[in-house]
C-alpha positions as CSV (number, residue, x, y, z in Angstrom):
1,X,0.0,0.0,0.0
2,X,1.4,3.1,-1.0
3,X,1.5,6.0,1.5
4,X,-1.1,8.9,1.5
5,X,-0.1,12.5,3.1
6,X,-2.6,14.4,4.3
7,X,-1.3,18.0,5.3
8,X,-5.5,18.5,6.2
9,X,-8.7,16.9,5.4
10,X,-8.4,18.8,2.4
11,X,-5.2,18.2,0.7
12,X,-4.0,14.7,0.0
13,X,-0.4,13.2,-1.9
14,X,0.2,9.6,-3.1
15,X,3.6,9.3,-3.2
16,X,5.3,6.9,-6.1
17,X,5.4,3.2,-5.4
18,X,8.7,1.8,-6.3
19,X,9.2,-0.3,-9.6
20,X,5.6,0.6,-10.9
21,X,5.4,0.7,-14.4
22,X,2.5,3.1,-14.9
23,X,0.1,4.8,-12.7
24,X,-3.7,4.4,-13.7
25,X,-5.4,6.9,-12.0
26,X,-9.5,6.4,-11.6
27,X,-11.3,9.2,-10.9
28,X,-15.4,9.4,-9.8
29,X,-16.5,12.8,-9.9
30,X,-21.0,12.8,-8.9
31,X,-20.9,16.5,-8.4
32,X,-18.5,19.0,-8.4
33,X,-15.7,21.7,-10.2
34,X,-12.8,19.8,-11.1
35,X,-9.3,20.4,-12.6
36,X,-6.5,18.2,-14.0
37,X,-3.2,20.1,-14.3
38,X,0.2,19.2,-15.0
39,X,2.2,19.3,-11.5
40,X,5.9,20.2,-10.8
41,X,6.9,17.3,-8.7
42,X,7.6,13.7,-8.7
43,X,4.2,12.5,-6.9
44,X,1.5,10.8,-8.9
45,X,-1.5,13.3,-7.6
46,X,-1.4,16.4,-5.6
47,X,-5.2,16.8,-4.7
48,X,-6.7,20.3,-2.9
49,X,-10.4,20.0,-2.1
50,X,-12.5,22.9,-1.0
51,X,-16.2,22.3,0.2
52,X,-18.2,23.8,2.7
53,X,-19.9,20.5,3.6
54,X,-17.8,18.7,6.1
55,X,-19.3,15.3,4.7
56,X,-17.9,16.3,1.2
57,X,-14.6,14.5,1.1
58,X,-12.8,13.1,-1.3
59,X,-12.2,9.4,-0.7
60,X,-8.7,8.1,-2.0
61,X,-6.8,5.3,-2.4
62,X,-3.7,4.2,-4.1
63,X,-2.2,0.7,-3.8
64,X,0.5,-1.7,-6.4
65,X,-1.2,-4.3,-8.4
66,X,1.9,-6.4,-9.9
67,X,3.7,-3.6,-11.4
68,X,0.9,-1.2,-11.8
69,X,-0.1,1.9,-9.5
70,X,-3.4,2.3,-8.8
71,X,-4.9,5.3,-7.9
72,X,-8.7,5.7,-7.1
73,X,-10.1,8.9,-6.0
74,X,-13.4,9.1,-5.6
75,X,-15.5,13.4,-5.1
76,X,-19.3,12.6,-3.6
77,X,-21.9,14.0,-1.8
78,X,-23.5,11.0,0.9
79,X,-26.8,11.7,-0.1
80,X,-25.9,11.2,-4.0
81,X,-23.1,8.6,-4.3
82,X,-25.9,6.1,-4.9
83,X,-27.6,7.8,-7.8
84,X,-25.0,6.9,-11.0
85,X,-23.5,9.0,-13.3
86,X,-26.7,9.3,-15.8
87,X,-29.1,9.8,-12.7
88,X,-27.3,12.8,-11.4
89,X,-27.3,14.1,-15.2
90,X,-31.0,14.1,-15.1
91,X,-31.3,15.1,-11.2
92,X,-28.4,16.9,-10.2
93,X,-28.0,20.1,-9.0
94,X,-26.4,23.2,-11.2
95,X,-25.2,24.7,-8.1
96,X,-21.7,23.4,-7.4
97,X,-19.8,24.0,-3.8
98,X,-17.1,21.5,-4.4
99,X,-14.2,22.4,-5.9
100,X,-11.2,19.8,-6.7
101,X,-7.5,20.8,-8.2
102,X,-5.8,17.8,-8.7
103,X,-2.1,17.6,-10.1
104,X,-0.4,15.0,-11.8
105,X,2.8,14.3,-12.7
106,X,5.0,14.7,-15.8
107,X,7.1,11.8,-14.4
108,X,5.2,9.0,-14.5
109,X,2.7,7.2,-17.6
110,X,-0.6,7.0,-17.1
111,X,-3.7,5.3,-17.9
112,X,-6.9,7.7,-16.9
113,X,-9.8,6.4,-16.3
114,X,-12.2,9.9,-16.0
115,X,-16.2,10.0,-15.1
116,X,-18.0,12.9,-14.3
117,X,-22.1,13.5,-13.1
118,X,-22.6,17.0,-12.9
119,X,-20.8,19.8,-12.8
120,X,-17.5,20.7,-15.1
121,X,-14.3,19.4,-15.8
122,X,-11.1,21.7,-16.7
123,X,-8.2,19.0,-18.1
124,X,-5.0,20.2,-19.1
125,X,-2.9,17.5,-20.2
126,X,0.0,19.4,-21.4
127,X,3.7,17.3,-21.2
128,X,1.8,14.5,-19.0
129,X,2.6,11.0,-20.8
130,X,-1.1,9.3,-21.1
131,X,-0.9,5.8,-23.0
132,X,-4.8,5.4,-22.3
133,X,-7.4,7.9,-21.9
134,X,-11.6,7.2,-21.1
135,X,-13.4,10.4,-20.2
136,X,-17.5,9.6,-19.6
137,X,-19.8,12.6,-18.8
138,X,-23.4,11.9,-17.2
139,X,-24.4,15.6,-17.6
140,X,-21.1,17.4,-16.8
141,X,-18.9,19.8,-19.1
142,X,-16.2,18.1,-19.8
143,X,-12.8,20.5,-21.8
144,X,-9.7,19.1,-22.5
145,X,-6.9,21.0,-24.0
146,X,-3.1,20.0,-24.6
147,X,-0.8,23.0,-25.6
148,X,0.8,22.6,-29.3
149,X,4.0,23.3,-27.1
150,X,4.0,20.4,-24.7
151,X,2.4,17.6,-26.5
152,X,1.4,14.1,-24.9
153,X,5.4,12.2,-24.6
154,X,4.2,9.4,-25.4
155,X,1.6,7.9,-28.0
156,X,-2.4,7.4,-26.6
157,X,-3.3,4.3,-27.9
158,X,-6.9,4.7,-27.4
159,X,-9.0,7.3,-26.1
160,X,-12.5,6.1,-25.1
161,X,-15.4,9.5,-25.0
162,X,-19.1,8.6,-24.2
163,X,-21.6,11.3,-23.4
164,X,-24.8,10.5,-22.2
165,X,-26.4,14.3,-22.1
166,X,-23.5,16.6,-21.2
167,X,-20.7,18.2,-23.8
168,X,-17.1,17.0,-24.4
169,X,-14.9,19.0,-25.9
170,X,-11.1,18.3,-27.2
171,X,-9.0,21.3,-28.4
172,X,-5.6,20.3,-30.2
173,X,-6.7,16.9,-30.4
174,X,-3.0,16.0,-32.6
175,X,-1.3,16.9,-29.8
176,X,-2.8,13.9,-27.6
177,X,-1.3,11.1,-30.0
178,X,-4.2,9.5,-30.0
179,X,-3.9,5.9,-32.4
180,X,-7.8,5.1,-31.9
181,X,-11.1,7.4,-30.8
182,X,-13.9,5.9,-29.8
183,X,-16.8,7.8,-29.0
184,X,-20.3,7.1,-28.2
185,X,-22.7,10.2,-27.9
186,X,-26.3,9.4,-26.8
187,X,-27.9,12.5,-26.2
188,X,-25.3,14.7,-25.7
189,X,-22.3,16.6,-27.8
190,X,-18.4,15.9,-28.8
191,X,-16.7,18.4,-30.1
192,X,-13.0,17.8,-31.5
193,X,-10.9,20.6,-32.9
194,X,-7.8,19.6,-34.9
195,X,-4.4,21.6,-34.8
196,X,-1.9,21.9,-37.5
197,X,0.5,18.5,-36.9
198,X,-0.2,14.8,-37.3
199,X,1.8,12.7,-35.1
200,X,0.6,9.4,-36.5
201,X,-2.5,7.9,-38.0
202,X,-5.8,8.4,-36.2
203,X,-9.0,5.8,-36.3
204,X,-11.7,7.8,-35.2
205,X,-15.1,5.8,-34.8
206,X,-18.3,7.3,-33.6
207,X,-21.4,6.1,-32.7
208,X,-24.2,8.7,-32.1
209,X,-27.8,8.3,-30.9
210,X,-29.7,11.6,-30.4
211,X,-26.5,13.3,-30.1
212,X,-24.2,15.8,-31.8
213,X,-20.5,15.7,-33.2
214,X,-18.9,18.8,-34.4
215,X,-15.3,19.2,-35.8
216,X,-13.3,21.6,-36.4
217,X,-10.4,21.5,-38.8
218,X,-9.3,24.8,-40.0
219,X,-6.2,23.8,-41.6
220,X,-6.8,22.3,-45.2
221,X,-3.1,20.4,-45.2
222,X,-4.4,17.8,-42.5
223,X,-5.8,14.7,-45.1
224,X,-9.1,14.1,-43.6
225,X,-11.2,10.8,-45.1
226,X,-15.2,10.9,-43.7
227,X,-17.4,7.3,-44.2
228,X,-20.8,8.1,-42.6
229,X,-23.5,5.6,-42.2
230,X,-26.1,7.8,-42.3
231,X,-30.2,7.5,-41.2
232,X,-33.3,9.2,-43.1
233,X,-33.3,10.8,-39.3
234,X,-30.1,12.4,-39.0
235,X,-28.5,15.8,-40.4
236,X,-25.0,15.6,-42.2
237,X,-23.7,18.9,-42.9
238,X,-19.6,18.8,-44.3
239,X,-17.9,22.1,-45.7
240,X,-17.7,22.4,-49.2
241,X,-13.4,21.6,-49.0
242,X,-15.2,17.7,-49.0
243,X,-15.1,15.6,-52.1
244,X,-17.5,12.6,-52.1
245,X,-15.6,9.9,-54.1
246,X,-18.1,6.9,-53.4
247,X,-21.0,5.9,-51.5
248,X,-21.1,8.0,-48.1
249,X,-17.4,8.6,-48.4
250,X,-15.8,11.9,-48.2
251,X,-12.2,13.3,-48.7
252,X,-10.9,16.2,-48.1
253,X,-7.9,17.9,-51.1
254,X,-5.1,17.0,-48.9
255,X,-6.0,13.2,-48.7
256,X,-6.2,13.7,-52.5
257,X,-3.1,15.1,-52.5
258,X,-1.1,12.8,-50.1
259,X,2.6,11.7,-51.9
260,X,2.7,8.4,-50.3
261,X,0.3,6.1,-49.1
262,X,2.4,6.1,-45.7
263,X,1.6,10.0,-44.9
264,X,-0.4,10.8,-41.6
265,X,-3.9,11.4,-42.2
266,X,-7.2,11.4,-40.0
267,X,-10.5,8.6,-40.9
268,X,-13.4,9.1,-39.5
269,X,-15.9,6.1,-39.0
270,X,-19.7,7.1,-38.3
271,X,-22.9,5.9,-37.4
272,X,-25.8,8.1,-36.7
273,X,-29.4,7.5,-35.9
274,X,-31.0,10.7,-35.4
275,X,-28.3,13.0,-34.3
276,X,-26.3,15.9,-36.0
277,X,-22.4,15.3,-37.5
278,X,-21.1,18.8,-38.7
279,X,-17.5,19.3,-40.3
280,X,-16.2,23.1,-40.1
């Protein structure tokens, strides 16, 4: 069992377990204001938590399983924790008292396991090496940003996103590395911006319900391909840079224009029912 310092109630450290591989940090969030940050130290997490309700602790733990660190941090209010994710999307509260700045560090690989009820969710993943990302949202607001600067180190083999009513939404999605997006939008909305590098080949498969994905790729030079499996139901709307070259597939110039086979370039894989897929 890895040791936890508390300096108060409030403010909690795990400290690195010895010949761990990777950390993979779980984190339960029913109701609250959340950030992930980059920290400047060698401990896994540095977690602050303000509340007003004394019952409104975070619960922690962090223990080795073979040679993985597990960390599992868990933000609820009593009278809640029994309600799910998608019940406190439909019954939660928009007034939020808990507030949680957590910090991980830029020495250590991670696997994040994120899910959030209510509430909103700040990540900054900048220079943090993340080989496997899932991010659910009940009814939160979920933003994720990783500066053009200070990429992900390492490459994110797959990133799992499922929304159920609230919004999730990726700027600089390149610089995550991400191999493989999966992404499963019931009622609510995705929205992925691309930047101006590709650092490999992304999958990106979709699957939407009553939902929305949006996507914003500004930058004609990134080769984009688009096969949508579409629905009498649904509303497709692409920007006129997309070429349609066969059945419900769309390509962008710079996938045209690609001098080798090998070059990076984006593929989107969709399914919608009767939800909205828009291309800007």
């Amino acid at each position: 069992m890895c040791e936890i310092t508390a300096q108060d109630k409030k403010h909690l450290d795990v400290d690195p377990e010895p010949g761990a591989r990777y950390v993979r940090f779980n984190l339960t969030s029913l109701e609250a204001i959340s950030y992930l940050k980059p920290s400047q130290n060698n401990k896994p997490l540095n977690l602050y938590f303000i509340s007003d309700d004394e019952k409104s602790l975070p619960k922690l733990e962090s223990k080795k399983v073979g040679d993985v660190q597990d960390v599992n941090v868990m933000l609820e209010k009593p009278a809640l924790s029994n309600n799910g994710l998608l019940g406190l999307g439909l019954f939660g509260t928009n007034k939020y008292q808990e507030k949680c700045n957590m910090y991980l560090s830029r020495d250590h690989n991670f696997e994040l396991d994120l899910k959030y009820g209510t509430g909103n969710a700040f990540l900054d993943l900048s220079g943090i090496p993340v080989r496997k990302m899932s991010i659910t949202s009940g009814s939160a607001d979920v933003f994720v940003n990783c500066n053009e600067n200070t990429p992900n180190p390492t490459f994110l083999d797959t990133l799992n996103i499922k929304s159920d009513l609230g919004k999730i939404y990726i700027k600089n999605l390149n610089e995550l590395k991400a191999r493989v997006i999966k992404a499963n939008i019931s009622f609510g909305s995705v929205e992925l911006e691309l930047n101006n590098k590709l650092f490999s080949n992304t999958h990106i498969q979709a699957s939407l319900g009553a939902g929305s994905l949006n996507v914003i790729c500004t930058n004609p030079e990134i080769p984009v391909k688009v096969v949508i499996q579409d629905s009498p139901l649904c509303k497709i709307k692409l920007n006129d840079k997309f070429i349609k070259v066969s059945q419900n597939t769309f390509v962008n110039q710079a996938f045209l224009d690609r001098v080798s086979p090998n070059q990076f370039y984006i593929r989107f894989d969709l399914a919608v029912a009767m939800g909205n897929i828009s291309f800007q």
